[in-house]
mmCIF file of the N, C-alpha and C atoms, coordinates in Angstrom:
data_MODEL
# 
_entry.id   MODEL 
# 
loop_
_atom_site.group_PDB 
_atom_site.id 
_atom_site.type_symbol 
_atom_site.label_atom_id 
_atom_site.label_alt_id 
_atom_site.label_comp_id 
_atom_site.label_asym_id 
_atom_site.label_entity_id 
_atom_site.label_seq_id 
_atom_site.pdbx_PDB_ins_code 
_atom_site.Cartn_x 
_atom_site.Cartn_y 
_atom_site.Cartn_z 
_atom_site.occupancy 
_atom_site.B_iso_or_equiv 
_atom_site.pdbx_formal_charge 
_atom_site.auth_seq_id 
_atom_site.auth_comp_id 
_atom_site.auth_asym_id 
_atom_site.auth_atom_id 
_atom_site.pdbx_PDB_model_num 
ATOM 1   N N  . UNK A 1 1  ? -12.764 0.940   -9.869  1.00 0.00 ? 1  UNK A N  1 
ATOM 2   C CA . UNK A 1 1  ? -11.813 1.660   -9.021  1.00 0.00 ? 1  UNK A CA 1 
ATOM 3   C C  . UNK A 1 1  ? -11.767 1.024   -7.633  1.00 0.00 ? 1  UNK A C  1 
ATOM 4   N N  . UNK A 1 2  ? -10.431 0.975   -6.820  1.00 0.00 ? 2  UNK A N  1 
ATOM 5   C CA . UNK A 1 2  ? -10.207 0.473   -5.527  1.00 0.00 ? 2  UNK A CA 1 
ATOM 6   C C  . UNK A 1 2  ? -11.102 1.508   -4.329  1.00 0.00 ? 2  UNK A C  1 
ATOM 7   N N  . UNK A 1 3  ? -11.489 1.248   -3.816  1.00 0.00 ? 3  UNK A N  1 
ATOM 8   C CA . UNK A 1 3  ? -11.995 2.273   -2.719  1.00 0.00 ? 3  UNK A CA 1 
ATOM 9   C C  . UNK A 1 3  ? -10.495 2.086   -1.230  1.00 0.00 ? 3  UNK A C  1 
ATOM 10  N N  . UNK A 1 4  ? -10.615 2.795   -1.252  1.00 0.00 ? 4  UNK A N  1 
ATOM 11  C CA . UNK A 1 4  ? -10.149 3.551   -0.207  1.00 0.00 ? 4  UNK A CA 1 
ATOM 12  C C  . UNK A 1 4  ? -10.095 2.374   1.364   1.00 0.00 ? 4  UNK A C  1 
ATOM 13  N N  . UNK A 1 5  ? -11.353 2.169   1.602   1.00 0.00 ? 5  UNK A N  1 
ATOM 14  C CA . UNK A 1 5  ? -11.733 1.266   2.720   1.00 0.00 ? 5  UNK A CA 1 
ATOM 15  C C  . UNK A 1 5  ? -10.943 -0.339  2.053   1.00 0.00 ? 5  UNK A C  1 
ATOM 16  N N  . UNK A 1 6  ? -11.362 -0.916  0.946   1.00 0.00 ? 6  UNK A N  1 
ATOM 17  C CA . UNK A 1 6  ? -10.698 -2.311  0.093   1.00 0.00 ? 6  UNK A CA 1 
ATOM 18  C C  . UNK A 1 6  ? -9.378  -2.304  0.717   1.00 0.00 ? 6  UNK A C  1 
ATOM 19  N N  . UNK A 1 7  ? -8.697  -0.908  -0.477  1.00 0.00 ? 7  UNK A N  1 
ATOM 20  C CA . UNK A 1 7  ? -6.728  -0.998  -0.300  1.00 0.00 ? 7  UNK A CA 1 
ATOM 21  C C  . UNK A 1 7  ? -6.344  -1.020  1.594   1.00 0.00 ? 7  UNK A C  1 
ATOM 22  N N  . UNK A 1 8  ? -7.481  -0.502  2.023   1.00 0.00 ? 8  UNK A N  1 
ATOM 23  C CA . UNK A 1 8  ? -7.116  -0.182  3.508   1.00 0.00 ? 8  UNK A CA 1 
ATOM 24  C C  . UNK A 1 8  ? -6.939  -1.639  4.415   1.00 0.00 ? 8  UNK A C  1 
ATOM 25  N N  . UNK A 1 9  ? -8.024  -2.560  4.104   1.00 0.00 ? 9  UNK A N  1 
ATOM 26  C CA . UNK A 1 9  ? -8.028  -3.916  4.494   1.00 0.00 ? 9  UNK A CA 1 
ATOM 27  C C  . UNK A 1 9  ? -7.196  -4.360  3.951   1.00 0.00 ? 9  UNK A C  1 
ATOM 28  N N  . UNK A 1 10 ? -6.839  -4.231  2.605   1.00 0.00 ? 10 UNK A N  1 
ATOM 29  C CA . UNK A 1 10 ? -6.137  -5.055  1.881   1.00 0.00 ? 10 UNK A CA 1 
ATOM 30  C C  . UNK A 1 10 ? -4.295  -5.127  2.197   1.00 0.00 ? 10 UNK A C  1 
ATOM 31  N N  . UNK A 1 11 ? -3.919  -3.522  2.525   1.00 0.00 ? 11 UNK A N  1 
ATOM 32  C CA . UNK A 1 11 ? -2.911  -3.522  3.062   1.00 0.00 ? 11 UNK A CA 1 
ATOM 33  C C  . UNK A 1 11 ? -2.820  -4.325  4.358   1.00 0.00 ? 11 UNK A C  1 
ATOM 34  N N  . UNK A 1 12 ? -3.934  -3.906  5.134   1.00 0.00 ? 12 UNK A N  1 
ATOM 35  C CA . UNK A 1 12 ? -3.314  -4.442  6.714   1.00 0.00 ? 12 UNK A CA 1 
ATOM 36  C C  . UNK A 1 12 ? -3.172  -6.069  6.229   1.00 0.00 ? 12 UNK A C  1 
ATOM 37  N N  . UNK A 1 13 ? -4.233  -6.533  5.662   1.00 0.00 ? 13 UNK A N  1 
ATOM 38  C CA . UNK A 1 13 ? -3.825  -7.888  5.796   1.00 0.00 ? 13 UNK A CA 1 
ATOM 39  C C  . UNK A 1 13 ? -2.615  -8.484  5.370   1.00 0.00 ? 13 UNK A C  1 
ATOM 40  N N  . UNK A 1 14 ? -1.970  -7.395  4.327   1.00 0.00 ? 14 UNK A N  1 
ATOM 41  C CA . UNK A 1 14 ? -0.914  -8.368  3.398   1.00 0.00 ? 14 UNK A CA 1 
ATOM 42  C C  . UNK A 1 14 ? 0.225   -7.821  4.655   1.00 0.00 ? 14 UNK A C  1 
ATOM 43  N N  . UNK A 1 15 ? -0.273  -6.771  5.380   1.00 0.00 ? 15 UNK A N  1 
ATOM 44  C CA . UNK A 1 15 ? 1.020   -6.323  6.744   1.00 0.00 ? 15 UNK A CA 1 
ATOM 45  C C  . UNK A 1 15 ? 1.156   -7.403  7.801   1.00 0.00 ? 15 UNK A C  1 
ATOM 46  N N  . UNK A 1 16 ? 0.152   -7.770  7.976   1.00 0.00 ? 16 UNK A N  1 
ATOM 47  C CA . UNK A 1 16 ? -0.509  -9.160  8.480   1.00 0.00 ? 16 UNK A CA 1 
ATOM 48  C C  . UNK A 1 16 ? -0.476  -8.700  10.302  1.00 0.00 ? 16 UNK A C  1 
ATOM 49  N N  . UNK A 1 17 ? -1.308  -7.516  10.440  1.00 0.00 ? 17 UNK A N  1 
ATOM 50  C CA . UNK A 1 17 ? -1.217  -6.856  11.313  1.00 0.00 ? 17 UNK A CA 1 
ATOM 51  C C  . UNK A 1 17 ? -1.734  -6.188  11.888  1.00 0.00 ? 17 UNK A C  1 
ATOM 52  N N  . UNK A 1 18 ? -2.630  -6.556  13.293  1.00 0.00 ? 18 UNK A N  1 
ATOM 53  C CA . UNK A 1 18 ? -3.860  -6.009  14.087  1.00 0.00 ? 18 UNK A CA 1 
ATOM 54  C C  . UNK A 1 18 ? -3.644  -4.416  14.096  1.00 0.00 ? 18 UNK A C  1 
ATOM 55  N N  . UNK A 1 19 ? -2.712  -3.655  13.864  1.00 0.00 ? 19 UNK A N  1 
ATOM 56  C CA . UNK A 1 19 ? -2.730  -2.415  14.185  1.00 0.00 ? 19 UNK A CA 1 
ATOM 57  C C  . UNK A 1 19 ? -3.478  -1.321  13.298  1.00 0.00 ? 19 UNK A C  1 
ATOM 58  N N  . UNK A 1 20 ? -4.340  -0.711  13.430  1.00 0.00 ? 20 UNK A N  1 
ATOM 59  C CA . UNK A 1 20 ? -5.346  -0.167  12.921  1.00 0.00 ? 20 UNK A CA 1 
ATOM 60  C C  . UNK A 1 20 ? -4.554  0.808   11.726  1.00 0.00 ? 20 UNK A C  1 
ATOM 61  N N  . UNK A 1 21 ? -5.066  1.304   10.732  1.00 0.00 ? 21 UNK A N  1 
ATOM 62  C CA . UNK A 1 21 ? -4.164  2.229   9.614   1.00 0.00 ? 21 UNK A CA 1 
ATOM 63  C C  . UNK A 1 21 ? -5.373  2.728   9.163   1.00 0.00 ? 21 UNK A C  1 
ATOM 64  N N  . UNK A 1 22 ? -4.582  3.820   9.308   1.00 0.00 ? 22 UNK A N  1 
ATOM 65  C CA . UNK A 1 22 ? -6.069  5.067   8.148   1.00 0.00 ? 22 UNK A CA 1 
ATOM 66  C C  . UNK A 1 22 ? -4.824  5.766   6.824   1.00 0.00 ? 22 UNK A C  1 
ATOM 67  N N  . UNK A 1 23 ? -5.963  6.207   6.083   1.00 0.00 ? 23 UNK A N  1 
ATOM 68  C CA . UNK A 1 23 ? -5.455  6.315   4.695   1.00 0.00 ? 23 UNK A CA 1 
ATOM 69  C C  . UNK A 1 23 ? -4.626  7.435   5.322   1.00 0.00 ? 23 UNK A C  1 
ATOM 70  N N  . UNK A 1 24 ? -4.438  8.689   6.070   1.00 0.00 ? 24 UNK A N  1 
ATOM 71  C CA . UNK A 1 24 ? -3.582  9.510   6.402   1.00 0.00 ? 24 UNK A CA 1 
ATOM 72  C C  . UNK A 1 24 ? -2.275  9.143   7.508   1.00 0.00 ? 24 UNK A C  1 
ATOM 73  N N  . UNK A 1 25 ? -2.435  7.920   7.490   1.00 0.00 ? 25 UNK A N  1 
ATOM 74  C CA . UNK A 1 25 ? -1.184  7.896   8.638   1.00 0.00 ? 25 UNK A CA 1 
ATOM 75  C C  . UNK A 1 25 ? 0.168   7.303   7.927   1.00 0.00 ? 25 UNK A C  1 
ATOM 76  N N  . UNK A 1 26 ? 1.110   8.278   8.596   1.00 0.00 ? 26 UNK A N  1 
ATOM 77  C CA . UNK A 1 26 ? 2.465   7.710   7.822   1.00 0.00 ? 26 UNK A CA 1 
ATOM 78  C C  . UNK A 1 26 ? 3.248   6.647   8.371   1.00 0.00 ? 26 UNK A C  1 
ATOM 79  N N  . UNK A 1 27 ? 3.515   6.472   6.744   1.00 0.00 ? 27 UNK A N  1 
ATOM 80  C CA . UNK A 1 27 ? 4.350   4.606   6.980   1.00 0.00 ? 27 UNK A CA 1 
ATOM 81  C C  . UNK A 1 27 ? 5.121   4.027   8.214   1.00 0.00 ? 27 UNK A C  1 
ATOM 82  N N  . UNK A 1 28 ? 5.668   5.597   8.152   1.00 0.00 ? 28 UNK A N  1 
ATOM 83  C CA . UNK A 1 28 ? 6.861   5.250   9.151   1.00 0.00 ? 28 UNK A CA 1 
ATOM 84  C C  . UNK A 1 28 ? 6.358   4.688   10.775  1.00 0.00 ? 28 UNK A C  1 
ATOM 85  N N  . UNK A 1 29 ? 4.958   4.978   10.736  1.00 0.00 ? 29 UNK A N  1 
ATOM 86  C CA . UNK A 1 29 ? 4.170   4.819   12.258  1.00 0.00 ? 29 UNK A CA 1 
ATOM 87  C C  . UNK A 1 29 ? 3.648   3.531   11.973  1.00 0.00 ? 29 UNK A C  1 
ATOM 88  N N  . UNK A 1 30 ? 3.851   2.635   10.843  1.00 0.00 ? 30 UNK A N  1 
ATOM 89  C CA . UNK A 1 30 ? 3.185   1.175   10.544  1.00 0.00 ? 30 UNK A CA 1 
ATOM 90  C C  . UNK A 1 30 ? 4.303   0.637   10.986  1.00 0.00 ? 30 UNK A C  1 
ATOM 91  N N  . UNK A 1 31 ? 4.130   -0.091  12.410  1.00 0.00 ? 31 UNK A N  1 
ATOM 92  C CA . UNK A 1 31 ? 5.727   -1.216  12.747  1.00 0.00 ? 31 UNK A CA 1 
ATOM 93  C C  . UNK A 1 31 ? 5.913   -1.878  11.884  1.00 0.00 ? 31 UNK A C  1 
ATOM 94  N N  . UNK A 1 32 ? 4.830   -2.456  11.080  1.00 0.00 ? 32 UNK A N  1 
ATOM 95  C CA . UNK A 1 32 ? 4.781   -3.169  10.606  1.00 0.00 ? 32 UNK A CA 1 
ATOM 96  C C  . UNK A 1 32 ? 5.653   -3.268  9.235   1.00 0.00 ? 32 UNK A C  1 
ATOM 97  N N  . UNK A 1 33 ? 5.434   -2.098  8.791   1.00 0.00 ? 33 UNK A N  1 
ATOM 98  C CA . UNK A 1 33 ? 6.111   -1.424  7.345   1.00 0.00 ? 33 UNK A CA 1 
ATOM 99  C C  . UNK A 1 33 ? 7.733   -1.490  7.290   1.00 0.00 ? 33 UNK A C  1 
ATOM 100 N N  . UNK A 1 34 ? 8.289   -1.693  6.164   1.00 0.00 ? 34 UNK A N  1 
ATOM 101 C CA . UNK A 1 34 ? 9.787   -2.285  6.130   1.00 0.00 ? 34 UNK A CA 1 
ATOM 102 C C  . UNK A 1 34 ? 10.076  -2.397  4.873   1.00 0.00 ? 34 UNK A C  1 
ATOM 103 N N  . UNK A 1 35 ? 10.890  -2.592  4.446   1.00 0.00 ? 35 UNK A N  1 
ATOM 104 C CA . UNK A 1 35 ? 11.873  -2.775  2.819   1.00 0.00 ? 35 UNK A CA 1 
ATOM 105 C C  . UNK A 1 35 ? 11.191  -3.898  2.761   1.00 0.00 ? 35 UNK A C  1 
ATOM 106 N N  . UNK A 1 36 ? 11.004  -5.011  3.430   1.00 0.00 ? 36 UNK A N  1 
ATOM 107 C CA . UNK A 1 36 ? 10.523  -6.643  2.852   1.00 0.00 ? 36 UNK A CA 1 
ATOM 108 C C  . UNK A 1 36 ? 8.618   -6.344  2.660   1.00 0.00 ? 36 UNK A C  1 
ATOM 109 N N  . UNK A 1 37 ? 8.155   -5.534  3.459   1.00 0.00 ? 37 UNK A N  1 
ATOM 110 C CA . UNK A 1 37 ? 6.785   -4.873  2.942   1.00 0.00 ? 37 UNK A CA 1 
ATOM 111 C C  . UNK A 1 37 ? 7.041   -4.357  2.091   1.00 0.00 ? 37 UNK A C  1 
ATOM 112 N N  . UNK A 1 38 ? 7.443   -3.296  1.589   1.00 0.00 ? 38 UNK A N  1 
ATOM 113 C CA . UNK A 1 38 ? 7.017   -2.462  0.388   1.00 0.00 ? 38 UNK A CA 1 
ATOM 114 C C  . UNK A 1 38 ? 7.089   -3.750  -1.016  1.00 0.00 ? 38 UNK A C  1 
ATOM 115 N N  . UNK A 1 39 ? 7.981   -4.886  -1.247  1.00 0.00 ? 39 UNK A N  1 
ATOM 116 C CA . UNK A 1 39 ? 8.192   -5.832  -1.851  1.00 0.00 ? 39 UNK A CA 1 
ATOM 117 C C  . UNK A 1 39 ? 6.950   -6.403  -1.908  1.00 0.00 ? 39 UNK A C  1 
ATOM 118 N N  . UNK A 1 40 ? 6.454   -7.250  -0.891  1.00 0.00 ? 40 UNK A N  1 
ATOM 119 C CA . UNK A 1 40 ? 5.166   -7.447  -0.907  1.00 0.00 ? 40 UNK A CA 1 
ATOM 120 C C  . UNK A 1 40 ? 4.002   -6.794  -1.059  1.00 0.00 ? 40 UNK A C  1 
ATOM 121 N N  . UNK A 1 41 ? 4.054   -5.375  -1.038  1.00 0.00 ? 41 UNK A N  1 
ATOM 122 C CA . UNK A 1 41 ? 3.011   -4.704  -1.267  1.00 0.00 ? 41 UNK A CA 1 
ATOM 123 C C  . UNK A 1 41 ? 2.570   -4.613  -2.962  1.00 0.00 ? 41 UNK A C  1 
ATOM 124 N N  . UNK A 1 42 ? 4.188   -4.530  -3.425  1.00 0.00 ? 42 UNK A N  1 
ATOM 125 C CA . UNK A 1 42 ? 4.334   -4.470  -4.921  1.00 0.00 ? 42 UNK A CA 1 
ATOM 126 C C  . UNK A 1 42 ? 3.571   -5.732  -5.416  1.00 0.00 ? 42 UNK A C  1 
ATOM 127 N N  . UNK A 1 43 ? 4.311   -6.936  -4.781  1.00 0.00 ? 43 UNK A N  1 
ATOM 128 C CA . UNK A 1 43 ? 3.377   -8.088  -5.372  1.00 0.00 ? 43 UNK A CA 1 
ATOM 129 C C  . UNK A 1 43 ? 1.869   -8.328  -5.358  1.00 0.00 ? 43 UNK A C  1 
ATOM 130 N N  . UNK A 1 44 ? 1.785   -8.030  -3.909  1.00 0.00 ? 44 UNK A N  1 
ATOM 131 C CA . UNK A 1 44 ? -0.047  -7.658  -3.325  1.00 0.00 ? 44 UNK A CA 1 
ATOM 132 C C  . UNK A 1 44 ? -0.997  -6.773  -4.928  1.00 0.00 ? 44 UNK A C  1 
ATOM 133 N N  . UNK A 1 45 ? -0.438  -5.821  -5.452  1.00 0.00 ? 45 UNK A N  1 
ATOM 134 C CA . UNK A 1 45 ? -0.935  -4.551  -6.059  1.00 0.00 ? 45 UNK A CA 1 
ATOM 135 C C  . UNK A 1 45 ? -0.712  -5.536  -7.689  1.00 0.00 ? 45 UNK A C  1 
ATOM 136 N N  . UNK A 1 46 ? 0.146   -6.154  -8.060  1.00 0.00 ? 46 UNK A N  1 
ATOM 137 C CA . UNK A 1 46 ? 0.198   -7.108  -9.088  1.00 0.00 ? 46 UNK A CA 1 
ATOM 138 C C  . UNK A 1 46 ? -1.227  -7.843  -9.318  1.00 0.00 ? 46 UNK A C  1 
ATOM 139 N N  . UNK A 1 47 ? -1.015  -8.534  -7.454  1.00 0.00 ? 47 UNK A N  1 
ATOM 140 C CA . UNK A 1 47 ? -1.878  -10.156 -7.884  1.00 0.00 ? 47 UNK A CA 1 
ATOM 141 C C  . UNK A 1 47 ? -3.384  -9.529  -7.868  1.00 0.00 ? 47 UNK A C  1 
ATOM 142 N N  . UNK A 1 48 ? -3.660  -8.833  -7.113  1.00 0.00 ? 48 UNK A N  1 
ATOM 143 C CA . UNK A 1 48 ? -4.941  -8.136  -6.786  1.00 0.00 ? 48 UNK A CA 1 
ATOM 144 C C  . UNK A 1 48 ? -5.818  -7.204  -7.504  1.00 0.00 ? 48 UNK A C  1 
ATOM 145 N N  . UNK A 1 49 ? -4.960  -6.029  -7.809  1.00 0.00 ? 49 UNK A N  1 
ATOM 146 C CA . UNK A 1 49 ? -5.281  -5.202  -8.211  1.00 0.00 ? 49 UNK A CA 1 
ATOM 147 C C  . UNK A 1 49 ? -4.911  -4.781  -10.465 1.00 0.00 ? 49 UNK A C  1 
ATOM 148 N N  . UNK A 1 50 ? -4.053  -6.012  -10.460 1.00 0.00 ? 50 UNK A N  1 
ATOM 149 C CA . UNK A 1 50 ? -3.109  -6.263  -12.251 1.00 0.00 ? 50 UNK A CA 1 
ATOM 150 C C  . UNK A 1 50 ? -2.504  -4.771  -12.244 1.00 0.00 ? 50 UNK A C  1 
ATOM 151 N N  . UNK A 1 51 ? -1.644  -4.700  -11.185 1.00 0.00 ? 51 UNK A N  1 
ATOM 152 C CA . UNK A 1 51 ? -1.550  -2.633  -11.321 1.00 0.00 ? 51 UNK A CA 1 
ATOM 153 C C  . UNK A 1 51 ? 0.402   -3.036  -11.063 1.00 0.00 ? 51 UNK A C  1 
ATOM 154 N N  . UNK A 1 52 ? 1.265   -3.020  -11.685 1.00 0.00 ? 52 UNK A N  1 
ATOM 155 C CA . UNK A 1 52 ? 2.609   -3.141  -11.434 1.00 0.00 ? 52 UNK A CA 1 
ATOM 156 C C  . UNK A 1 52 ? 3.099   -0.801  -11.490 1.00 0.00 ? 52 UNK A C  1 
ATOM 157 N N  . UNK A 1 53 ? 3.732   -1.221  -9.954  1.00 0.00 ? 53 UNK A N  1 
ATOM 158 C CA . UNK A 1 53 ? 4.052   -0.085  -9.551  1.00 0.00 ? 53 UNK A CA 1 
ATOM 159 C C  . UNK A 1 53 ? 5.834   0.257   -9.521  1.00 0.00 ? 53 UNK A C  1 
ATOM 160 N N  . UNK A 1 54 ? 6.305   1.152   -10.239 1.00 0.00 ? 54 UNK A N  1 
ATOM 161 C CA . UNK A 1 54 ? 7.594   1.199   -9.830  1.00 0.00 ? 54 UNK A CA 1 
ATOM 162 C C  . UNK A 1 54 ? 8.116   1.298   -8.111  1.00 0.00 ? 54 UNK A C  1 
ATOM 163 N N  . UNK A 1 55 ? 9.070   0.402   -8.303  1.00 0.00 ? 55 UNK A N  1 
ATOM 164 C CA . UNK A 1 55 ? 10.154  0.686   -6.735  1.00 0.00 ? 55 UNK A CA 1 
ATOM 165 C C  . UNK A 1 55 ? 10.167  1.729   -5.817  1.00 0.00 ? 55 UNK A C  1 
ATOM 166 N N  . UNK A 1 56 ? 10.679  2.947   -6.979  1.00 0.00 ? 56 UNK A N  1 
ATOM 167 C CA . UNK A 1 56 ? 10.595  4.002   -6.655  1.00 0.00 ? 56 UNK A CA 1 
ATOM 168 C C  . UNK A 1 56 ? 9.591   5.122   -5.959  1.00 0.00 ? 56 UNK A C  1 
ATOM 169 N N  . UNK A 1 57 ? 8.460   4.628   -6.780  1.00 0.00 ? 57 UNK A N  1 
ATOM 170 C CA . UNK A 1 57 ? 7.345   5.542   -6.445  1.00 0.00 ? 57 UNK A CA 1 
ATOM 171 C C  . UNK A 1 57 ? 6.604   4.636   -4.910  1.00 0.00 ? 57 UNK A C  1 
ATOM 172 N N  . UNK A 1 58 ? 6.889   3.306   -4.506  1.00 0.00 ? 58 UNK A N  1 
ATOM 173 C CA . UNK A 1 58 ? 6.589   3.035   -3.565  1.00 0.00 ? 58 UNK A CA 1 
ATOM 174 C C  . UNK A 1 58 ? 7.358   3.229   -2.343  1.00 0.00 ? 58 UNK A C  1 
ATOM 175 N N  . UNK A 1 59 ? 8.816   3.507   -2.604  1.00 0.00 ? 59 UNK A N  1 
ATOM 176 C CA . UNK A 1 59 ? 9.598   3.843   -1.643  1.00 0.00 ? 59 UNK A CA 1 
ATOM 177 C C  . UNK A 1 59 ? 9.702   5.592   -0.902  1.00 0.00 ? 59 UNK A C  1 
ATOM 178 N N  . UNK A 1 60 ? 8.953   6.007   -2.022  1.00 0.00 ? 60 UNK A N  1 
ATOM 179 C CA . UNK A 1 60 ? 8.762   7.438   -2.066  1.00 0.00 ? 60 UNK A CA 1 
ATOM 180 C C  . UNK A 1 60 ? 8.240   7.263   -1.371  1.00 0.00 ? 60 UNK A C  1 
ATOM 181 N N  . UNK A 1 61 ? 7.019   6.908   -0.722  1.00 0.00 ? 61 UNK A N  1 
ATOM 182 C CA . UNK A 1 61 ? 5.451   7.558   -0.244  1.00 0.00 ? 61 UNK A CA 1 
ATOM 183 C C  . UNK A 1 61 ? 5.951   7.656   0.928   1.00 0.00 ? 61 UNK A C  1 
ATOM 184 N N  . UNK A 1 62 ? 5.293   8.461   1.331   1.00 0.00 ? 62 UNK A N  1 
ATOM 185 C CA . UNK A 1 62 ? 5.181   8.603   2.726   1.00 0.00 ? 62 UNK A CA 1 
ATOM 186 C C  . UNK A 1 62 ? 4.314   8.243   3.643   1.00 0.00 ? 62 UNK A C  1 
ATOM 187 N N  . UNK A 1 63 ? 2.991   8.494   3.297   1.00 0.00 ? 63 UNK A N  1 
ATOM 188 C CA . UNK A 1 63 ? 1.685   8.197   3.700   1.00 0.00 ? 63 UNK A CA 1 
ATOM 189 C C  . UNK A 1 63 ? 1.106   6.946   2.778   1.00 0.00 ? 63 UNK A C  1 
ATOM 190 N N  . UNK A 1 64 ? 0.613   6.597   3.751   1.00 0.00 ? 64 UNK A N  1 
ATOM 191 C CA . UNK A 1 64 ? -0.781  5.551   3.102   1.00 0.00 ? 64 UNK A CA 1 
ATOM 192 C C  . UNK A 1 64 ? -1.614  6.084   2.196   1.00 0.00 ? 64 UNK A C  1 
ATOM 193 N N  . UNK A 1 65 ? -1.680  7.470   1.735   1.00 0.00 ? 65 UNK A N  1 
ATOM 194 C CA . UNK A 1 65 ? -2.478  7.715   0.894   1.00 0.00 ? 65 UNK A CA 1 
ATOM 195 C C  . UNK A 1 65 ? -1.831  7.555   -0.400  1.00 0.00 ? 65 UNK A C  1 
ATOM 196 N N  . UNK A 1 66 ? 0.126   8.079   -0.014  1.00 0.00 ? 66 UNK A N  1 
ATOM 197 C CA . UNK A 1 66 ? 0.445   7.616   -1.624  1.00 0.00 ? 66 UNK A CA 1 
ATOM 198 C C  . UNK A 1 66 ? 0.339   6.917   -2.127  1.00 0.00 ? 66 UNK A C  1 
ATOM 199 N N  . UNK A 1 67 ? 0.676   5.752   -0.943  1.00 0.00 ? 67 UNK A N  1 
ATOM 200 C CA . UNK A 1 67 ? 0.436   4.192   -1.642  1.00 0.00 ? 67 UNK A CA 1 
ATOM 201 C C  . UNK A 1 67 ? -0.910  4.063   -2.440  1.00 0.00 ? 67 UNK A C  1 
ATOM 202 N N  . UNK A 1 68 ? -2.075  4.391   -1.806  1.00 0.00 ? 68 UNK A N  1 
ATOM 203 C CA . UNK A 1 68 ? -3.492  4.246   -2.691  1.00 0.00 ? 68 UNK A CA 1 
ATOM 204 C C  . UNK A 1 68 ? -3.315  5.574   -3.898  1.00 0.00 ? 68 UNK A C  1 
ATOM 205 N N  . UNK A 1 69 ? -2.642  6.520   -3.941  1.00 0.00 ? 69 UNK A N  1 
ATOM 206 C CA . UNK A 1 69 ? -2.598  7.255   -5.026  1.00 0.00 ? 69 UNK A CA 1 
ATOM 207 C C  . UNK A 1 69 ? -2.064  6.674   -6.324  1.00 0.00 ? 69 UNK A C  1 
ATOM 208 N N  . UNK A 1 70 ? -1.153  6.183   -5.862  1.00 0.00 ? 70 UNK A N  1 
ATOM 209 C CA . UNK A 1 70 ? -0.218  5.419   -6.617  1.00 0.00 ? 70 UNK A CA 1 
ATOM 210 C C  . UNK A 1 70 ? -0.943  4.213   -7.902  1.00 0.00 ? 70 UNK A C  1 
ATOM 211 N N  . UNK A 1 71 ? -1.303  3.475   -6.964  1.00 0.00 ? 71 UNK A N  1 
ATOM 212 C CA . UNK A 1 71 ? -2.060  2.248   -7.425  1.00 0.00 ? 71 UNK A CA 1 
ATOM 213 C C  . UNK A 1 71 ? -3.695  2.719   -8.254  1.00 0.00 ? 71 UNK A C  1 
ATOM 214 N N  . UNK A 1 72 ? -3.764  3.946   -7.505  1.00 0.00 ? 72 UNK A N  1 
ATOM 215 C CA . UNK A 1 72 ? -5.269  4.576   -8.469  1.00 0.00 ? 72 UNK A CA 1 
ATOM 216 C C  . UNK A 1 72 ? -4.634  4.797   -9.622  1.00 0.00 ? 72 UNK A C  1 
ATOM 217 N N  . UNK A 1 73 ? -3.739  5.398   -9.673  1.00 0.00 ? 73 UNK A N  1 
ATOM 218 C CA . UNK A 1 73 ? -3.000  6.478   -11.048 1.00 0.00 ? 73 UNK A CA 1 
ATOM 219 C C  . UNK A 1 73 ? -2.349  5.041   -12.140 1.00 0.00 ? 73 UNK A C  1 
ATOM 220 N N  . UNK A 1 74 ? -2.163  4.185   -11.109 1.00 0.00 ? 74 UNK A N  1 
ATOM 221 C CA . UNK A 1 74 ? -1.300  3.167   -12.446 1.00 0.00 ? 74 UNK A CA 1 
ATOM 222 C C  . UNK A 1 74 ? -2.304  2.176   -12.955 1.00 0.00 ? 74 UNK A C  1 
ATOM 223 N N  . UNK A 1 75 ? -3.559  1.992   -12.237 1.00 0.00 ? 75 UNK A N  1 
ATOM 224 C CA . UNK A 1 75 ? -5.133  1.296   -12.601 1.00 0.00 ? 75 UNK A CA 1 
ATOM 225 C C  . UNK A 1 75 ? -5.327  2.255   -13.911 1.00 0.00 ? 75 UNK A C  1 
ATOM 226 N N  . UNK A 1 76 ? -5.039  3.752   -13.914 1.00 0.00 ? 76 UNK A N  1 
ATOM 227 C CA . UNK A 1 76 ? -5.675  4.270   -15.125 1.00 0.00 ? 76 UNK A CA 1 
ATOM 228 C C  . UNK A 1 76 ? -7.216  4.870   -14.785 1.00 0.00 ? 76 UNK A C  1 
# 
């Protein structure tokens, strides 16, 4: 299973972006975060994690936690 702290590094880096993120803060407060991120995040969660996530359910989230909910639930 991904821990929590991993997906947490793992996002910022693929955000490629000094700004600190906790699993409760919403996307919308990541400057960083954007339609061309969530794309890469999808790929990130592929190459990393072998976890392919629908569009949808990543465009949904709101929080950083969905995103790690997400990727827990499609790991199985």
């Amino acid at each position: 299973m991904i821990s929590q702290e991993q997906f947490i590094n793992d996002l910022q880096t693929m955000l490629k972006t000094d700004e600190e993120v906790a699993i409760d803060m919403d996307l919308l407060d990541i400057e960083a975060w954007d339609s061309f991120s969530m794309v890469a995040f999808m790929a990130m969660t592929e190459e990393k994690y072998q976890v392919k996530l629908d569009k949808f359910t990543v465009a949904e989230a709101v929080l950083v936690e969905d995103l790690y909910d997400a990727v827990v639930n499609a790991a199985g």
